[in-house]
C-alpha atoms as a printed R data frame, in Angstrom:
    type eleno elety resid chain resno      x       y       z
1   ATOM     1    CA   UNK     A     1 62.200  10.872  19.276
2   ATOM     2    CA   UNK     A     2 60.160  12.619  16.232
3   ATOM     3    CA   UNK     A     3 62.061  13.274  13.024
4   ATOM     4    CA   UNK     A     4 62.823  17.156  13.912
5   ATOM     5    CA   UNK     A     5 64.350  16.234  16.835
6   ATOM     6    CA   UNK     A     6 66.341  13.565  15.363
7   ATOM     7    CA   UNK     A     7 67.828  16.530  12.465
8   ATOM     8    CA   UNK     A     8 68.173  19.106  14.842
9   ATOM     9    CA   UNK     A     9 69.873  16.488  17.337
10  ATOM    10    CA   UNK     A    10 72.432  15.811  14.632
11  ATOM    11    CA   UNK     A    11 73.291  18.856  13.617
12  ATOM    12    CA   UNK     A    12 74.101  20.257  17.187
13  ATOM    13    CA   UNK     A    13 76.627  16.436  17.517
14  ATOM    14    CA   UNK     A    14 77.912  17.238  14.047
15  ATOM    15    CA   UNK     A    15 79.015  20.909  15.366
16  ATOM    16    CA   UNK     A    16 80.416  19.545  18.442
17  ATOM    17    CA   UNK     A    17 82.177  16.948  16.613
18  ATOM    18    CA   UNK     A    18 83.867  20.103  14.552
19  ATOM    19    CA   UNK     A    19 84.871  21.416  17.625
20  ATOM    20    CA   UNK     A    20 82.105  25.063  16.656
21  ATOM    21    CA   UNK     A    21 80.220  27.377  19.234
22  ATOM    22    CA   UNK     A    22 76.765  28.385  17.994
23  ATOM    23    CA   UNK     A    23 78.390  31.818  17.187
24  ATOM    24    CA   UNK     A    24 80.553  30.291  14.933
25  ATOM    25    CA   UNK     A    25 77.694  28.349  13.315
26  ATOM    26    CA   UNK     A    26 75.662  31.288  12.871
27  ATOM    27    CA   UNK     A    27 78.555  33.596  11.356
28  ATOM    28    CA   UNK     A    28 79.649  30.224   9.085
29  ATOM    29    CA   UNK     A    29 76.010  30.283   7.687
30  ATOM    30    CA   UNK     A    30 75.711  34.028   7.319
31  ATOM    31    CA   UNK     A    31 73.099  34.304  10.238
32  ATOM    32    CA   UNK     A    32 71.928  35.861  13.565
33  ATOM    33    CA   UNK     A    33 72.851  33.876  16.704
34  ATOM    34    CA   UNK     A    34 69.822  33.659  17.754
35  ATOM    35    CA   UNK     A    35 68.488  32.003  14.538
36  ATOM    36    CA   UNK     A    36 71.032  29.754  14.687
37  ATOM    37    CA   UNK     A    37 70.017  28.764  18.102
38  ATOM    38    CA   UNK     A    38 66.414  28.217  17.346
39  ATOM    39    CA   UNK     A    39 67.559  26.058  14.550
40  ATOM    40    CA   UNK     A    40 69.441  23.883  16.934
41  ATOM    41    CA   UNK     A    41 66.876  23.772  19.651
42  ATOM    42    CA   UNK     A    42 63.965  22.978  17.304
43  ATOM    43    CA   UNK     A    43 62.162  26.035  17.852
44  ATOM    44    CA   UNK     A    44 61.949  26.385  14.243
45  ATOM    45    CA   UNK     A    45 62.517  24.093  10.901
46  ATOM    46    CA   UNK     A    46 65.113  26.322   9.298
47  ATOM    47    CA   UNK     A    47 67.405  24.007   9.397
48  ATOM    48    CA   UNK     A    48 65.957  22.946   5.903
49  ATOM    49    CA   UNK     A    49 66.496  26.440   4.322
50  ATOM    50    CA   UNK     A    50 69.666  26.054   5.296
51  ATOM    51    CA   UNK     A    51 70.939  22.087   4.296
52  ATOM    52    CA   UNK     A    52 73.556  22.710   1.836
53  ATOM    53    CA   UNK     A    53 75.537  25.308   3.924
54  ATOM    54    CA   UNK     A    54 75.364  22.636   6.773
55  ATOM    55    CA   UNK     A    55 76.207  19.931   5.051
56  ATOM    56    CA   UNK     A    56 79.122  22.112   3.711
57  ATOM    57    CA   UNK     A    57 80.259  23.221   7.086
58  ATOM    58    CA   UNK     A    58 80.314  19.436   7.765
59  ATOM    59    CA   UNK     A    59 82.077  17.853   5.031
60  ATOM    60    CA   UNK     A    60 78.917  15.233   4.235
61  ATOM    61    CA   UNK     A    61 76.670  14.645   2.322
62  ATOM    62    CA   UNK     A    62 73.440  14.460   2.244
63  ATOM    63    CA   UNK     A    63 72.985  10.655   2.154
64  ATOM    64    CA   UNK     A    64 75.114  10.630   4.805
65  ATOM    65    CA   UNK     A    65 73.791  13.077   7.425
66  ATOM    66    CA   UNK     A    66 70.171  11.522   7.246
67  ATOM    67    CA   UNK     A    67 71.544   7.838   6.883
68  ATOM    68    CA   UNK     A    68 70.845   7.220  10.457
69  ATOM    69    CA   UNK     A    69 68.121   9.726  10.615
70  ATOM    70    CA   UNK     A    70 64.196   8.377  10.584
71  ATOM    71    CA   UNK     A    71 64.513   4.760  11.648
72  ATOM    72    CA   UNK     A    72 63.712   5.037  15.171
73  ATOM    73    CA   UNK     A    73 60.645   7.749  14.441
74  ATOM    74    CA   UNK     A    74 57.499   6.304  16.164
75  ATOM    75    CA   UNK     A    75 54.190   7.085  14.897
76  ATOM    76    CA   UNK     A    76 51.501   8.033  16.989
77  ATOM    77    CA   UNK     A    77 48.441   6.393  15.178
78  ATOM    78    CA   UNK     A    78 45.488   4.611  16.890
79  ATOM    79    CA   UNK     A    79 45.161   2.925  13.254
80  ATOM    80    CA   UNK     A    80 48.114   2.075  12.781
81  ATOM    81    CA   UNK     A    81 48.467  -1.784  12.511
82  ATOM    82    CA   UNK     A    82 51.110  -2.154  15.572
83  ATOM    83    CA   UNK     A    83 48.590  -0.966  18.008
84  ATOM    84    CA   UNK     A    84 48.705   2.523  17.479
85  ATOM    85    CA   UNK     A    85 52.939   2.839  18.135
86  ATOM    86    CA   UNK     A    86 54.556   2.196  14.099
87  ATOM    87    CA   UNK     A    87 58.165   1.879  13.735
88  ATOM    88    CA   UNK     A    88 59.411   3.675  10.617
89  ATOM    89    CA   UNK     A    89 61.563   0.844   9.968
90  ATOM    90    CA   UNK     A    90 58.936  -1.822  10.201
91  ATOM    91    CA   UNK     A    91 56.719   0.157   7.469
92  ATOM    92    CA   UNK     A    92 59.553   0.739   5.328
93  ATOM    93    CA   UNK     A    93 60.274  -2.927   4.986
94  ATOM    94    CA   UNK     A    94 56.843  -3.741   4.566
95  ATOM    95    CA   UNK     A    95 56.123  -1.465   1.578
96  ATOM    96    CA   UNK     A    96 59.598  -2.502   0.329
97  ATOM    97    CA   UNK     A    97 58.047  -6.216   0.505
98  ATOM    98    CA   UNK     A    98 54.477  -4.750  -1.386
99  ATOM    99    CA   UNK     A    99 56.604  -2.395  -3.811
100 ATOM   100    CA   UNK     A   100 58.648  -5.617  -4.651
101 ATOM   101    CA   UNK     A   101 55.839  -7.791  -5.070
102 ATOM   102    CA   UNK     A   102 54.346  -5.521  -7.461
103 ATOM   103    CA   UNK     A   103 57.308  -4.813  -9.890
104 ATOM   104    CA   UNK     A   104 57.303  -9.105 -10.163
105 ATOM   105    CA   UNK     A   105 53.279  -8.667 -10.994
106 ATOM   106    CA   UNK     A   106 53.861  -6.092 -13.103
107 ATOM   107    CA   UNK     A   107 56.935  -7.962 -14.966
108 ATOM   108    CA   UNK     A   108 55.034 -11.176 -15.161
109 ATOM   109    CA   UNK     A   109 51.821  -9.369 -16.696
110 ATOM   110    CA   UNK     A   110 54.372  -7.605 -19.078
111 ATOM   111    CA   UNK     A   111 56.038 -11.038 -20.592
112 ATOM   112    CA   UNK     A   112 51.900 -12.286 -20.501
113 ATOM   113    CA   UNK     A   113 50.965  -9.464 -22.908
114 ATOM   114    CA   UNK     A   114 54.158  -9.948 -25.114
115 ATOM   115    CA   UNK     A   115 53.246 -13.537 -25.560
116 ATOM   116    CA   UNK     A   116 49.518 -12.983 -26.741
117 ATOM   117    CA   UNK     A   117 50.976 -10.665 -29.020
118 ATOM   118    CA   UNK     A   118 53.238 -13.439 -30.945
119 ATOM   119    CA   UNK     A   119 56.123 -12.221 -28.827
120 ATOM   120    CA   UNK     A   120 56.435  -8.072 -30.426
C-alpha cells in the first residue's frame, strides 16, 4: 500500500470511528461533498490542504495520526539494495544506524581538535 493510500485509508477509519457520513465531513471542513469524497478515495491529495481541520475533527494530533502511517510503504526501485522491493522501515533503521555513526565521528573528531588546541 503506497503512502496516499495509507493517509487517505486513515482518514476514511478515523471518520467511521466518529461515527460521520462524508456529508458531514465535507460540511465539518467547510467543503463540497464531492471534494470531500475525492479526498477520501485518493482521487486527489487535498487531504494535505486540509490536515489541521482533520486532525481537529478527530481529536489527534499530528504525531499521532501518521504514527502508524509509512512503515509498511514499499518502494518500487530496481536499485534499491533489497532487490528492487525496500521496506520503509528497513531504510529508516539503516540511516538511523549511518546518522548515529556519524554524530559519534563527528563527536570524536570534535574532542580530537579540542585536544590539539591545549584543550580551548
Amino acid at each position: 500500500m503506497n503512502l496516499q493510500s495509507q493517509i487517505v485509508s486513515k482518514i476514511k477509519r478515523l471518520r467511521h470511528e466518529k461515527g460521520l457520513s462524508q456529508p458531514q465531513m465535507a460540511e465539518l471542513l467547510n467543503m463540497e461533498k464531492s471534494v470531500y469524497a475525492r479526498l477520501e478515495t485518493g482521487k486527489t491529495y487535498s487531504w494535505a490542504k486540509y490536515l489541521e481541520e482533520l486532525l481537529n475533527v478527530f481529536g489527534i494530533t499530528p504525531d499521532k495520526f501518521f504514527e502508524d502511517i509509512g512503515s509498511s510503504v514499499v518502494i518500487n526501485n530496481n536499485n534499491c539494495p533489497y532487490g528492487g522491493n525496500g521496506n520503509v522501515e528497513n531504510l529508516y533503521t539503516e540511516n538511523r544506524e549511518i546518522y548515529e555513526k556519524l554524530l559519534t565521528a563527528k563527536d570524536e573528531q570534535i574532542a580530537l581538535l579540542k585536544e590539539m588546541l591545549g584543550g580551548k
